[in-house]
C-alpha positions in Angstrom: 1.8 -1.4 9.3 1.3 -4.9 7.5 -1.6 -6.1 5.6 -2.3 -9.5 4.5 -5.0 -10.1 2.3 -6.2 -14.1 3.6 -9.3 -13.7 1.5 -9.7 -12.3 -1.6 -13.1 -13.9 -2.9 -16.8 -12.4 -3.4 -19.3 -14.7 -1.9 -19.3 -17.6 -4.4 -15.2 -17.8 -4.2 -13.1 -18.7 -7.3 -13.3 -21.4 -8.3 -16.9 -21.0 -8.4 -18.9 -24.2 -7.8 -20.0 -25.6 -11.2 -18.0 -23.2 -13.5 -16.3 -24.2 -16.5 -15.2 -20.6 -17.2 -11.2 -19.9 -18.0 -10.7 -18.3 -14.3 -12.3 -21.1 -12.5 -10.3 -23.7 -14.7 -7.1 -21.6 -13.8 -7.9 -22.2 -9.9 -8.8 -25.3 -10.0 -5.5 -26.2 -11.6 -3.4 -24.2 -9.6 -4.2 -23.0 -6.1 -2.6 -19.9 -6.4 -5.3 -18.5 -8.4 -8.4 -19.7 -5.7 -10.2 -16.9 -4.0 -11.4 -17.4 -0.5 -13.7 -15.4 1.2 -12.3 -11.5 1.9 -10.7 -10.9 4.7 -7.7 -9.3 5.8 -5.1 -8.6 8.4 -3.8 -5.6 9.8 -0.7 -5.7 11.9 1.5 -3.4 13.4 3.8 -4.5 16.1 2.9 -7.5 18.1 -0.8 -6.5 17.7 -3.2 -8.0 15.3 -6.5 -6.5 14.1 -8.5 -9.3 11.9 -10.8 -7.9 9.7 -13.8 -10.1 8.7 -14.1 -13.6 9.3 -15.1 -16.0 6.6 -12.6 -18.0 6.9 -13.2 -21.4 8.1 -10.0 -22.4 8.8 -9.5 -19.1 11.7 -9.5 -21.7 15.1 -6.4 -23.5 13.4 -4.6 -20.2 11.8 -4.6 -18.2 15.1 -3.7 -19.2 18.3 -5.0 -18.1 21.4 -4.2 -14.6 22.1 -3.2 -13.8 18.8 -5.7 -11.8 17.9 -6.3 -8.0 19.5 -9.5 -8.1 18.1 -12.0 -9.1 14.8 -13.6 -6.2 13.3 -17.0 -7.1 10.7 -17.7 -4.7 7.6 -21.0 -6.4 7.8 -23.1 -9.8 8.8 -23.4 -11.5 5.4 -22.3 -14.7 6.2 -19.2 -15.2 3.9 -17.8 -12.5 6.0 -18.7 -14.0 9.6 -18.7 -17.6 9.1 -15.7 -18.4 10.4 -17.0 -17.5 14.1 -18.9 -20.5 13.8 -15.9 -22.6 15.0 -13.9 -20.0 16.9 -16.5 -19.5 19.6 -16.8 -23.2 20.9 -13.0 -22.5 21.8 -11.4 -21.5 25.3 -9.3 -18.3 26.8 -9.7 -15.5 26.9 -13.0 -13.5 25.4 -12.6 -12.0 21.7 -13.6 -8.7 21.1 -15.5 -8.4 17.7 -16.9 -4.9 16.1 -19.2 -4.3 13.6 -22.0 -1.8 12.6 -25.3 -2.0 14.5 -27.2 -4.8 12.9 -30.0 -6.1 15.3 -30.7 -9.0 12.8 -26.5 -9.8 12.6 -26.3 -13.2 12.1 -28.7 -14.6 14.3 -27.1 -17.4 16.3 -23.7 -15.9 16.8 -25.7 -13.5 19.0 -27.9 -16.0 20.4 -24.5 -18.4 21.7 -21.6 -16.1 21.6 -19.3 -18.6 23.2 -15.7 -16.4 23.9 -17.3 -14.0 21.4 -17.8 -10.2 22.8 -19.4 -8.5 20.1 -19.8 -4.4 20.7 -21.5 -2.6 18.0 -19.5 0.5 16.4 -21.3 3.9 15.0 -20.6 5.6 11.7 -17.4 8.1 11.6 -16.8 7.4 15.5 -13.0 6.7 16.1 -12.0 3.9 18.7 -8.3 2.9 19.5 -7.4 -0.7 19.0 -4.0 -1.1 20.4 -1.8 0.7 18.8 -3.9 1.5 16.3 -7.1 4.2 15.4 -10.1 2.7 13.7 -12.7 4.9 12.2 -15.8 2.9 10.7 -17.5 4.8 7.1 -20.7 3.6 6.2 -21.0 1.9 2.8 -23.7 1.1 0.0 -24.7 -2.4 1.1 -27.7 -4.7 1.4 -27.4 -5.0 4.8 -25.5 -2.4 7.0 -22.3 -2.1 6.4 -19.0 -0.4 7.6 -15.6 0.3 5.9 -12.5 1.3 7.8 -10.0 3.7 7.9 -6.8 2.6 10.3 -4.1 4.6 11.3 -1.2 4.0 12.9 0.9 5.9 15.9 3.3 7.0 12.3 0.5 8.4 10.5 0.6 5.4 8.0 -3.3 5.3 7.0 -5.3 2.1 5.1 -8.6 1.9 4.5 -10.5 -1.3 3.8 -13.8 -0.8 1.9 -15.8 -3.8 0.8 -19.1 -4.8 0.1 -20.2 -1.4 -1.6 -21.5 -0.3 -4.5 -20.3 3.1 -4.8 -19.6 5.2 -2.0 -21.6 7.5 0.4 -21.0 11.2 0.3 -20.2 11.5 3.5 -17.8 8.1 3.3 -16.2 9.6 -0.4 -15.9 13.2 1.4 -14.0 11.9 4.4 -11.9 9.3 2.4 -11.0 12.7 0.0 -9.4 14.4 2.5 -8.0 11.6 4.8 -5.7 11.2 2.2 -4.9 7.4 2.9 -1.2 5.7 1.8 -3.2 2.6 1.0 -6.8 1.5 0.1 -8.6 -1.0 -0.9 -11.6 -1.6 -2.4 -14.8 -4.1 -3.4 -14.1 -4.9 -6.8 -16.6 -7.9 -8.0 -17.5 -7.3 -11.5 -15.6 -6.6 -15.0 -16.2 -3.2 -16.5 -20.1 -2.9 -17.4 -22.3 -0.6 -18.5 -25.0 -1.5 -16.0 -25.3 -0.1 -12.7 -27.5 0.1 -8.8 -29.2 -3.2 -8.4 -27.9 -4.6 -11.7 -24.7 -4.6 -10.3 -25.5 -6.4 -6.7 -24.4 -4.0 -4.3 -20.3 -4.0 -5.4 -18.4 -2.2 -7.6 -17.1 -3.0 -11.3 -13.4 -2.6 -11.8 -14.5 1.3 -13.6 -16.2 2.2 -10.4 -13.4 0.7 -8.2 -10.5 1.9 -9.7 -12.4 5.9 -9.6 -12.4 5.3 -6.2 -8.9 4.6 -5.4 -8.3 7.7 -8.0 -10.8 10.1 -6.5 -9.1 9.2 -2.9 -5.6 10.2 -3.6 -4.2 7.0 -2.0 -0.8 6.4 -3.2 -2.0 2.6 -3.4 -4.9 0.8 -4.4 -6.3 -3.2 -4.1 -9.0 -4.5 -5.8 -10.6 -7.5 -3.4 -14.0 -9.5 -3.2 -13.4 -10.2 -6.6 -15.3 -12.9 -8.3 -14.6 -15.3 -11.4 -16.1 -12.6 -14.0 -13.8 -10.2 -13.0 -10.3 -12.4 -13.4 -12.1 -14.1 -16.9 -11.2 -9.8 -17.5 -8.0 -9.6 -15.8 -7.0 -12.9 -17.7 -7.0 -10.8 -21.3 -3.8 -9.3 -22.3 -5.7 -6.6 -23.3 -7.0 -5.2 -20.2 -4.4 -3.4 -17.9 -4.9 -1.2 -14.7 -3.6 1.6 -13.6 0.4 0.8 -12.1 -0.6 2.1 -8.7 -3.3 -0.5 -8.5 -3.5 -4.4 -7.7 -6.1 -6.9 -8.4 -4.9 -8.6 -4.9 -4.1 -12.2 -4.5 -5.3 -14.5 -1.7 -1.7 -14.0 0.7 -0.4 -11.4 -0.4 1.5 -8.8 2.1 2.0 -5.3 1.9 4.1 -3.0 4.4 2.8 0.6 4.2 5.5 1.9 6.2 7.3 0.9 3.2 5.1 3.0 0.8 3.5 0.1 -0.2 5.6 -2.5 -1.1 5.1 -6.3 -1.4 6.3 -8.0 2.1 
């Protein structure tokens, strides 16, 4: 199983419109520090499992068929807005899951275009090709799934962003699914604030308890926004060696504990 991170940004991306801050100067300067918004790919054989779709570029990075299917954590619209384009195109429909969200993002419902959306429920496993998706609700400001995927090996991921946190029932099931690789919303720098203060996502403290707590063997931070790499930018300030703070294109093969692709 592969995973490409495509996106790695919370919902104001990095460099962040307007900021002067040592991150944002970083991106601007070299494009190997900008953040788009989070999204990532899950590929295992010839199939290809897109999860979220911010992107705005996704009509000119897949081709027609390419995708098995899109799966949504949620209907913010850095995480859909890349469907604005896509569903204007022609073929063959595209399935695309996410939680039950009667509001969604209104006019994607509305003019679906190739678009087949099917809503998915809480802890219910479905097979996508080759692989086995379960969604895990999250702490969200609008409903929100993560996922655990598993592969026909046994390799397991899990993809958790926007949360703040994580539900019992979500941090019980992740405890003893026992996942090879996770990761996790990880918007702000340590702080000593938390709930609403924090905006519905996690501080690198809360994220990186997570991973811990979950017993994956390893962990990437994502949805991480310019605060949070001002942090990473200080010498100072390490994590733990099993964890990333994930670049936008990085690759990982899990079948290969892990390692970068």
């Amino acid at each position: 199983m592969r995973i490409t991170f495509l996106g790695t940004g919370g919902a104001g991306g990095v460099p962040r419109f307007g900021c002067d801050c040592p991150a944002c100067r970083r991106a601007k300067s070299d494009p190997e520090h900008i953040r788009r918004p989070c999204s990532a790919l899950v590929q295992e054989g010839d199939h290809k499992i897109l999860l979220d779709a911010g992107l705005m570029d996704l009509h000119e990075r897949f081709e027609p068929g390419e995708l098995s299917a899109i799966v949504l954590t949620h209907y913010h619209a850095d995480h859909v807005q890349g469907l604005l384009h896509l569903r204007w195109g022609k073929g063959d429909p595209i399935p695309v899951y996410g939680p039950p969200d009667p509001e969604g993002f209104a006019d994607l419902f509305k003019h679906p275009g190739l678009l087949d959306f099917a809503d998915l429920r809480a802890f219910e496993t479905i097979e996508l090709s080759s692989l086995r998706l379960t969604p895990l609700p999250l702490n969200h400001s609008k409903p929100t799934f993560g996922y655990a995927i598993e592969n026909r090996k046994g390799t397991r991921f899990a993809y958790l962003t926007d949360t703040l946190e994580l539900p019992a029932g979500t941090n019980e099931y992740i405890r003893h699914w026992q996942a090879h690789g996770l990761a996790v919303d990880c918007s702000h720098p340590p702080t000593k604030t938390s709930g609403k203060e924090l905006h519905n996502h996690n501080d690198v403290t809360t994220a990186v308890a997570i991973i811990h707590r979950s017993g994956a063997n390893r962990g990437w931070l994502t949805h991480l926004g310019h605060e949070t790499d001002c942090w990473l930018m200080d010498p100072a300030n390490t994590l733990p060696a099993n964890i990333t703070a994930v670049a936008d294109g990085q690759a990982f093969d899990l079948d290969d504990g892990g390692t970068l692709a």
